[in-house]
N, C-alpha and C positions, 0 to 999 in steps of 0.2 A: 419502683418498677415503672411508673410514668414516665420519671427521667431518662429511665434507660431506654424506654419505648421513644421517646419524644428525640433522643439521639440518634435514636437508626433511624429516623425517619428523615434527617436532618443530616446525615452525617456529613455532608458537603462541607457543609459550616464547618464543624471540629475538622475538615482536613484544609481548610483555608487560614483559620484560625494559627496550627499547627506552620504551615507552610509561610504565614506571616513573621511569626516567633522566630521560626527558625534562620531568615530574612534576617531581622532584626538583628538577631546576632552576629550573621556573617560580616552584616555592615556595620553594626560597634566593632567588629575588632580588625576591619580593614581601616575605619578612621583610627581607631589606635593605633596600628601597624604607622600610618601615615603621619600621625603625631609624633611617634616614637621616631622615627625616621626623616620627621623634620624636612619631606620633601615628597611630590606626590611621585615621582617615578622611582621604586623602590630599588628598583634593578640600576641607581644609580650609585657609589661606593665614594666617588669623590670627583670634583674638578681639577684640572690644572690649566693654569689661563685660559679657564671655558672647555680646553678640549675633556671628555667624559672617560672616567674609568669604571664600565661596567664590573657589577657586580658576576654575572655570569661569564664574564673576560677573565676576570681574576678567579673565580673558582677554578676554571677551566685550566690556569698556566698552575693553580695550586697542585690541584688532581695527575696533573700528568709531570711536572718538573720535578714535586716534592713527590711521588707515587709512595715511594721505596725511604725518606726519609727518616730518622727516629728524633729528630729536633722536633722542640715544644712547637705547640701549635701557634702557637701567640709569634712564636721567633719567625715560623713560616709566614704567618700575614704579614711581619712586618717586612721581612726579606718582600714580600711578593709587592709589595704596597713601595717599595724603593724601587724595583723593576719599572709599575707601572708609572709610577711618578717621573723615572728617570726618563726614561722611553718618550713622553709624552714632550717633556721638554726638549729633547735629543732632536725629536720628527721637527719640532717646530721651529728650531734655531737651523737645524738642517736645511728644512724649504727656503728659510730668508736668506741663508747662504750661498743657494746652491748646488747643494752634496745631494748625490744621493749614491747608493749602490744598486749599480746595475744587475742584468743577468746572471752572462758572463764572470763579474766578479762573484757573486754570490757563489758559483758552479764553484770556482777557484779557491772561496771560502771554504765550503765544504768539503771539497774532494781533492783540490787538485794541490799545487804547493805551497798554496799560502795560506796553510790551515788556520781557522779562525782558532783564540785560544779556549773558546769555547767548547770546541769541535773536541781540540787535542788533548781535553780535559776529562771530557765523557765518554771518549772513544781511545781511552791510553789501553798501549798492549802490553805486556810482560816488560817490553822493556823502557817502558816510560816514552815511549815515541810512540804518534797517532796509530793505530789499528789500520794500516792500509786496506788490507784484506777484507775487515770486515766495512770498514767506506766501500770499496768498491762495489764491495756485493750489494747494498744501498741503493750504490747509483745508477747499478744494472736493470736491479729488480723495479727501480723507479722510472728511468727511460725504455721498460719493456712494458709497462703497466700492471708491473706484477708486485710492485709495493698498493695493496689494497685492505689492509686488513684494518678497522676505522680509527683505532688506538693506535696506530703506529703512525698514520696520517697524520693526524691531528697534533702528535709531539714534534714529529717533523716540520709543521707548519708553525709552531712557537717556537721553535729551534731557529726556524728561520731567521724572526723578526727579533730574537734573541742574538742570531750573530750580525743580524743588520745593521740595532743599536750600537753594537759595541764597535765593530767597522765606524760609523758615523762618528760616535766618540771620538775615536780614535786620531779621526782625521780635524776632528774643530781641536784636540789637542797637541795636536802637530802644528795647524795655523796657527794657533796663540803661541806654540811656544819660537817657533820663529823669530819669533817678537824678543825674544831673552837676548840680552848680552850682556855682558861683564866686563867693564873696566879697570881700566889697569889697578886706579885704587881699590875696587874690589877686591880683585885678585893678590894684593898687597896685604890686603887688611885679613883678605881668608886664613893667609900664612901666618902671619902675628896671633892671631884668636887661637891658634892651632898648636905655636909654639912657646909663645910667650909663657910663662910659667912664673907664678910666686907660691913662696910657702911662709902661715903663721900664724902663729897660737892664739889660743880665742878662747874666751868666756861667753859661756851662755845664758841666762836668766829667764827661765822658761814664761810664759805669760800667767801659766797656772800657779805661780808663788802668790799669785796677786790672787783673793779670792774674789768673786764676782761681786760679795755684799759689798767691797771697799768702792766700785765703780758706779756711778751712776752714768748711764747715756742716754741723751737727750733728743730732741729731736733736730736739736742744732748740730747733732754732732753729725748725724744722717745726710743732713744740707751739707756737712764741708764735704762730706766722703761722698757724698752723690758727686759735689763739684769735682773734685780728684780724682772721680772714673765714670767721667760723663761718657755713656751709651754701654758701658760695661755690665751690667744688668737690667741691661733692655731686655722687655720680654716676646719674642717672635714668637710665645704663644700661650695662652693663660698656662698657668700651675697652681697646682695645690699642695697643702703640707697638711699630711694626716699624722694625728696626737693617736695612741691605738694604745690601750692596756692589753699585756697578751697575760694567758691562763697555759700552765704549761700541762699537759697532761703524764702524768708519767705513773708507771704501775705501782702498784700497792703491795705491801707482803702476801697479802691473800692471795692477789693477782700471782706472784713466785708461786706460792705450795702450788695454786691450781695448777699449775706449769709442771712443775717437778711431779705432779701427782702423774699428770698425762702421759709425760716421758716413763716413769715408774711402772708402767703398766704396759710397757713392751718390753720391758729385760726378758721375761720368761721364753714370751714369741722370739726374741730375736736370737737368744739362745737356740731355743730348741729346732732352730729354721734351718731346713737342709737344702734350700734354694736361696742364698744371701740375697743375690740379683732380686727375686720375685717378691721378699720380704720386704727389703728397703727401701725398693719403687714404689711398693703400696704404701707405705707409711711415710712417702715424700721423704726419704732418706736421701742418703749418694755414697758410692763406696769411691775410695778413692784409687783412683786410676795406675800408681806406682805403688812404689815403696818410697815409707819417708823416715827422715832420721830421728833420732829422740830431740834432738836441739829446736827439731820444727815441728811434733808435736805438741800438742795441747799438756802446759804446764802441769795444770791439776790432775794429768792423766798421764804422763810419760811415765813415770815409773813403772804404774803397774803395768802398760803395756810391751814394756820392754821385759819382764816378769814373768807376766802372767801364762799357760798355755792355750795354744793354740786355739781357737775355741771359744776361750771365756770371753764375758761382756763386762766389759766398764761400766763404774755408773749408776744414776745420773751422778753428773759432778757439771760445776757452773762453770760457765768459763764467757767471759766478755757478754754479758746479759744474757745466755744461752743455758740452757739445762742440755747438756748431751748425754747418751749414752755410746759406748764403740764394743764393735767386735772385731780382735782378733784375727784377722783372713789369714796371715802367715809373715812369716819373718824368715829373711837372708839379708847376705853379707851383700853389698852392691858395690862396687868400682865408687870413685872420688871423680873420674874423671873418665872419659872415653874419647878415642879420636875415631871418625870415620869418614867417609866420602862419600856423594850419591850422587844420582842421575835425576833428574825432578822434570817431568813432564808435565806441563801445565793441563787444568780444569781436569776436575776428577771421575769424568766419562771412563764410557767403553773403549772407545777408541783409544786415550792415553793409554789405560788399562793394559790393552792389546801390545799396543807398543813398547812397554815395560816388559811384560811378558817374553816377547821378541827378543829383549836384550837382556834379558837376566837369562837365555836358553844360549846365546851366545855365550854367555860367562861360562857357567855350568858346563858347558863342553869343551872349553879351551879354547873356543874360536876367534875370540878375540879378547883384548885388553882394555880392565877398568880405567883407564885414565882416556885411552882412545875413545873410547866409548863416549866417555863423558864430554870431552872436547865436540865432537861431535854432533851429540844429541841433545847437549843437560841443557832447559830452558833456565836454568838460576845463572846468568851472567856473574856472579861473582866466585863460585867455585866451580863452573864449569870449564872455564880459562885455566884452571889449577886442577885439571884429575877429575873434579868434581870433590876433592880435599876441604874438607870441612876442618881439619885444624886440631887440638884439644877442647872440651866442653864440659861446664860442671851439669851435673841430671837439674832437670827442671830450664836449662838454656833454648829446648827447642820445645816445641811443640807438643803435646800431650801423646798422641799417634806414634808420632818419630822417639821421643823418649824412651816410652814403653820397650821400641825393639831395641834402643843402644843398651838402653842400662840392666833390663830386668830378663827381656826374653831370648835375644838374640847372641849367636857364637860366634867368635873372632872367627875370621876369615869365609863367612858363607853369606850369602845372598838373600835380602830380602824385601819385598816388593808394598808398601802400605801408603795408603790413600791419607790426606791429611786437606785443611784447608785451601793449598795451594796447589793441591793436582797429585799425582801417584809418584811415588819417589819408588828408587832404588837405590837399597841399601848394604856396604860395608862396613862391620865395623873393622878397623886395625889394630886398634890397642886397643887395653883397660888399664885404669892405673887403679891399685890398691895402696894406699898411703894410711887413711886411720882404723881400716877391719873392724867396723862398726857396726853392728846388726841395726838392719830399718826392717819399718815394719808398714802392713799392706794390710788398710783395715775398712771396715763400714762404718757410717756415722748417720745418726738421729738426734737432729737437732733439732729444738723448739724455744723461741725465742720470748722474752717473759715479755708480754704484751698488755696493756692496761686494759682489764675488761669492757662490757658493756654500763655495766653498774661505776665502775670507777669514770668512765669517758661524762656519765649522768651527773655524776658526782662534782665532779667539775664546772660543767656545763652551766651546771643551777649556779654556781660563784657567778659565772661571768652577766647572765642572766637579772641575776640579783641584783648587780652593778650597774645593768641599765635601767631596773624599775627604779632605783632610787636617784636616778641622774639625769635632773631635764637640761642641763646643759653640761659641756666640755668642762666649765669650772668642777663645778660640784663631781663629774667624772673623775677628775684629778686629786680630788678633795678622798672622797669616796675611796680611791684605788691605793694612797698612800695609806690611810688609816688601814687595808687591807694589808698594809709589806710591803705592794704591788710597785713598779718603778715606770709610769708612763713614758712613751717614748714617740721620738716624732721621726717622721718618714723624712728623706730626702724631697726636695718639689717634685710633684710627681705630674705627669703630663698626659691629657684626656684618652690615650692609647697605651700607656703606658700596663703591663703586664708583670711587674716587677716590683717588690718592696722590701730592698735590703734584703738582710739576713733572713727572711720570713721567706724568701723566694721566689719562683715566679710559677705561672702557671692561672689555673681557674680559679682559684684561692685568693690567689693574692689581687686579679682581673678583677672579681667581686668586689674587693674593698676601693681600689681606685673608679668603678664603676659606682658605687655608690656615692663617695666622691665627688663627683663630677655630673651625678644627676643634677637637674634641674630646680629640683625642691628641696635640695639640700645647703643649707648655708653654715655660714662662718660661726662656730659654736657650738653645732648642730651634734648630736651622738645619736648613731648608728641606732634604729629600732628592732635590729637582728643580732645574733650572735655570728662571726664568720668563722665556718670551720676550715681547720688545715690539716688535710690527712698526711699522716706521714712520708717523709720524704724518702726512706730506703725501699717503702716497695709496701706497707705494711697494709691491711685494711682496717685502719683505725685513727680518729681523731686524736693524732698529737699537742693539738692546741686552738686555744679559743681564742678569740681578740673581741673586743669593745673598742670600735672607731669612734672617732671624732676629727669634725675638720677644722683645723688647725689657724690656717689662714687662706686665702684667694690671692692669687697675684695675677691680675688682669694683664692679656696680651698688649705691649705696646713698649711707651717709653718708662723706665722707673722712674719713682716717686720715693717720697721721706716713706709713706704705708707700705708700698711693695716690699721697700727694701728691710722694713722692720719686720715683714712677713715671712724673710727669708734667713732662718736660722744659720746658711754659713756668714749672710752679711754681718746681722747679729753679733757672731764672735769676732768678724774681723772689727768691726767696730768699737768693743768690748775690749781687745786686744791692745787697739787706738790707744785708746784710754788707758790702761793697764801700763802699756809702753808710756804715758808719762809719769805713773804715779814709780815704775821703776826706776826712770832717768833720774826725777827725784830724791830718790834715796841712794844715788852713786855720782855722787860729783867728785872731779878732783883724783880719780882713779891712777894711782902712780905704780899700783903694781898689782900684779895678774894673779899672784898667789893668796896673796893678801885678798883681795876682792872673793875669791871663789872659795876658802876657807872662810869668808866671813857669812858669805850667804849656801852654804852648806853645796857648792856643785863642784867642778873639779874644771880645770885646765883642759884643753885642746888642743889637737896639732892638725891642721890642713897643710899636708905636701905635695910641692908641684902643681899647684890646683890651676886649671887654664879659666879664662875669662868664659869657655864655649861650657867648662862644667857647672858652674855656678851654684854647686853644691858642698856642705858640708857634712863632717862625719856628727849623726847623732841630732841634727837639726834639718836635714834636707834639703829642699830647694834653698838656698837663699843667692838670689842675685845683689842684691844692695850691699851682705854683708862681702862678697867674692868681689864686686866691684872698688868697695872702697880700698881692700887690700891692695888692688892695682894701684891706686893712686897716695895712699900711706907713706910714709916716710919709714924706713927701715931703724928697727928701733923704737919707734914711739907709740905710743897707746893711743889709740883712734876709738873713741866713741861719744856716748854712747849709740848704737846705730838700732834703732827698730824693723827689727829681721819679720819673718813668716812664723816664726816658730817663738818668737823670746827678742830681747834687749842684749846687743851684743858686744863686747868691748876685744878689739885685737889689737895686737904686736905683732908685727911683718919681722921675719926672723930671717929672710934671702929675699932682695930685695926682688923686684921684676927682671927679669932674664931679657935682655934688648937683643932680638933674635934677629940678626940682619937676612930683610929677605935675598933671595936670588937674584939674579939681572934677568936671566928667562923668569917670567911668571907663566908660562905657558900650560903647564902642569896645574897648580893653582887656580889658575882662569878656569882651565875643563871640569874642575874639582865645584868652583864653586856655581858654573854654569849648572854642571848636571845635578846640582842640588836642589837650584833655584827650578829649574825643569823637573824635576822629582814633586817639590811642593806644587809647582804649575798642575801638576797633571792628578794631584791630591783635590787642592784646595776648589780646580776653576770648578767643576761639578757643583760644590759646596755654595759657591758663591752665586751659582747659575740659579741654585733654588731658591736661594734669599732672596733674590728679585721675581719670583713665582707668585701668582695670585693663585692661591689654593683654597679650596672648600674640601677639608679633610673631614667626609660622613665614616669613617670608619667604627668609632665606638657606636653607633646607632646599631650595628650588625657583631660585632665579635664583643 
């Protein structure tokens, strides 16, 4: 009681105390934030040659560009995070240049005839050409001061500097390409690449005959293949290689009954249900919208539904991991095919509505004629030039809306008017064809998909779990994961933004593991002190699988080295392959014939026909240029190898020698041919190469 007496008396204290504390902590996790973030203005996202790409800049073109988007989130930073990057370098070669875009042109941008492609991208109308109507209205309501509403401002104003960039592009990729010409031997030599043609048989010797125990690689071999593609895995920005054991989840028999127990316990309800519609909604059902054939019904269930009366329920029966059960709605004979015409008024308003109406009141009276009509009216530019004549059609060719009236509800020769994704149609049918007189059938379904419980996903879980307490490094992970079954497996290099890991996917999942990755306190060896979950990729709520990371190797931003490149699993193989390709060469000297050779090491004979020096591909092997090359140069007849291809050790006979295609005296053609290609790559590549020369401080993983 003193105490408590001696605090009310005091209580200033405990509210200083309190207001201290609380202090304390705002300001530990503002230095964290600032730690984490590796920079004290946090509203910074990144530099590019000094100029700043706020973090509030980029939300803001996120929020209002992507609004409407259903792309991964990680796809949208990175999309947004190339805008700003691009833009920045754009503004600043632009200034040193000169360029800029004015008023006027901007006006002309937008509105006028030299629509940006921007513009005519997001503002297309029915017929693929910019939206005049709805631009202008824009331009009215904006030089009346009646474009005011703050969200429409604000996208308009990124729209702007959106088609600024791309105009200024535009024009530094016009200057450089000026710069292109093509000489007569070019244009000589484009023709020869083009026509010149050989064909002939080839043996291949995959690398993989060679098992990896027979090779050793050294670190002299790394030194020669460094010297052989000096700057060819240079690294323009650290990477990493994550080792990962995955745990698969997948359901239990228990997991089925409980399943099939669930579905089992609506047969009665679904039976007994004199509203289908009100039944099958509540129990997350779907009835399906036609009538459908027995060939495309469900296996396990077409019998009895083609059988059974009217009424009855299927069921359960399994089908593609699913326990369904079906009812019955009805069965008729449906047409093979239907022909019709329509009138299709775009956006599925009142208004359209009304104007359907109008013209199906002309039919109906005789007042005018469906072809005129359609000519006239029909916004579908491709059968409105034609009647509005849609042709012959098997059911399920259009639209769920539209089907419904050719095939199941509607009568030759009468009128009728239904709304669908692309605006209100008006509809004739003209034919039906009856050709197999097949009863389909028009049913409801309940489906529930056998899904690995809560207890099974635990079940799991503890494996992967398990596998970390016992494993203080990557070794012993690997060690550990084989004595499990388990087949460890290593990521492509993966890069400090990167949201993507192979087959495993992309998304927050797979974010988490390259973010761990790439933290600070994580090293070379290192294994993951978490498990990473991966919820299912079709939609499910449940953990499909576990992973145990590990990082693998570091490849420091810069120039390669013997260690990068041994940290880099394709180098690895190709180097591997090196090697392999002598111990094959090896064992084939002296090769005097083709059959012989491929019967003796169990592979079989090839034919390349026609193959030009531009394809430099073979059937069954792939890219190979060395081995497409040498055949140009081959003596026809002879056996030329052995040659270390991409794929295998290769030995060919040139069976039609090289085609010596005399070019033309005009190369005029040719020249445009190989200008606008070089122009093509020009207006690819110069972007690319603009940013290579970019001083960049990419803070993005600090924030997403």
């Amino acid at each position: 009681m003193a105490l408590i007496g001696s605090i009310r008396k005091n209580g200033w204290i405990l509210i200083v105390l309190m207001t201290l504390a609380l202090g304390g902590f705002i300001l530990m996790e503002i230095i964290s934030n600032a730690q984490r973030n590796s920079a004290g203005d946090i509203n910074t996202l990144g530099k590019v040659n000094g100029a700043e790409v706020k973090r509030s800049d980029f939300e803001d073109y996120e929020k209002l560009i992507f609004a409407n988007s259903k792309s991964n989130p990680y796809q949208i930073h990175a999309q947004s995070w190339n805008y700003h990057f691009e833009k920045a370098l754009i503004d600043q070669l632009a200034e040193a240049m000169g360029l800029n875009v004015g008023p006027e042109e901007l006006t002309d941008l937008q509105f006028g005839n030299n629509i940006s492609p921007i513009i005519a991208e997001r503002f297309k109308g029915a017929d693929g050409q910019p939206n005049r109507a709805t631009l202008s209205s824009i331009k009215a309501a904006i030089e009346g001061g009646q474009f005011t509403d703050p969200t429409n401002r604000a996208y308009w104003a990124i729209q702007e500097k959106e088609v600024q960039k791309e105009r200024l592009q535009s024009k530094i990729n016009a200057l450089v390409s000026k710069g292109v010409y093509t000489p007569s031997w070019q244009a000589e030599m484009s023709f020869r690449e083009s026509n010149e043609r050989v064909s002939f048989l080839y043996v291949r010797m995959p690398y993989d005959k060679v098992p990896d125990t027979e090779v050793q690689v050294t670190d002299a071999d790394y030194t020669a293949f460094l010297k052989e593609n000096p700057k060819l895995y240079d690294q323009t920005e650290e990477t990493r290689v994550i080792q990962f054991v995955s745990f698969d989840v997948l359901p239990t028999a228990e997991d089925s009954a409980a399943t099939y127990q669930g579905v089992a316990s609506l047969v009665a309800g679904m039976k007994a249900a004199t509203d289908d519609s009100t039944f099958i909604l509540s129990n997350n059902g779907e009835i399906d919208p036609g009538f459908t054939s027995k060939s495309n019904l469900p296996a396990s269930a077409a019998d009895s539904m083609m059988r059974l009366p009217i009424g009855s329920v299927v069921g359960p029966f399994l089908e593609n991991g699913t326990w369904n059960i079906v009812k019955i709605i009805d069965r008729k004979t449906v047409p093979d095919s239907v022909k019709a015409r329509h009138i299709l008024i775009r956006e599925a308003n009142p208004a359209s509505e009304a104007r359907i109406d109008s013209l199906k009141g002309l039919l109906e009276s005789g007042k005018a004629r469906f072809d005129s009509l359609a000519v006239a009216n029909s916004q579908d530019p491709g059968s409105g030039a034609k009647g509005g004549d849609l042709g012959w059609f098997p059911q399920g060719a259009m639209v769920p809306e539209f089907n419904e009236v050719c095939f199941f509800k509607g009568e030759q020769g009468k009128f009728y008017k239904v709304a669908t994704q692309f605006g209100w149609h008006l509809i004739e049918i003209t034919g039906k064809k009856f050709v197999t007189n097949d009863p389909a059938v028009k049913a409801s379904y309940i489906s529930r998909r056998i899904e690995p419980s809560t207890n099974t996903q635990r079940v799991v879980k503890d494996k992967a779990i398990g596998l970390i307490e016992t494993s203080d490094n990557m070794e012993q992970m690997i060690q550990k994961a084989t004595e499990m079954g388990l087949q460890p497996q290593s990521s492509a290099p993966a890069k400090i933004n990167d949201y993507t890991l192979g087959a495993l996917g992309s998304g927050d999942d797979a974010r988490a593991v390259v973010r761990w990755a790439f933290d600070k306190k994580t090293e070379k060896g290192d294994v993951s002190k978490e498990v990473f979950s991966f919820r299912d990729a079709s939609g499910g709520y449940f953990d499909a699988k576990y992973l145990v990371a590990g990082l693998q190797s570091i490849m420091p931003k810069g120039k390669a080295t013997v260690e990068s490149l041994k940290a880099n699993p394709r180098v690895v193989q190709e180097v591997k392959n090196k090697k392999k390709a002598g111990v094959l060469t090896a064992k084939m000297q002296n090769v005097a014939d083709l059959q012989t050779l491929a019967v003796q090491n169990d592979v079989k004979v090839d034919t390349a026909i026609n193959t030009t020096i531009l394809q430099a591909a073979v059937q069954n092997g792939g890219a190979e240029p060395k081995v497409v090359g040498a055949a140009f140069s081959a003596t026809n007849g002879a056996i030329t190898g052995p040659i270390a291809g991409n794929s295998g050790v290769y030995f060919i006979q040139v069976i039609s020698e090289k085609s010596q295609a005399q070019a033309p005296n005009d190369l005029t053609l040719f020249r445009r041919q190989a200008q606008s290609t070089a122009v093509s790559n020009l207006r690819i590549g110069l972007m690319n190469a603009i940013k290579k020369t970019a001083d960049v401080d990419d803070r993005r993983s600090n924030f997403f």
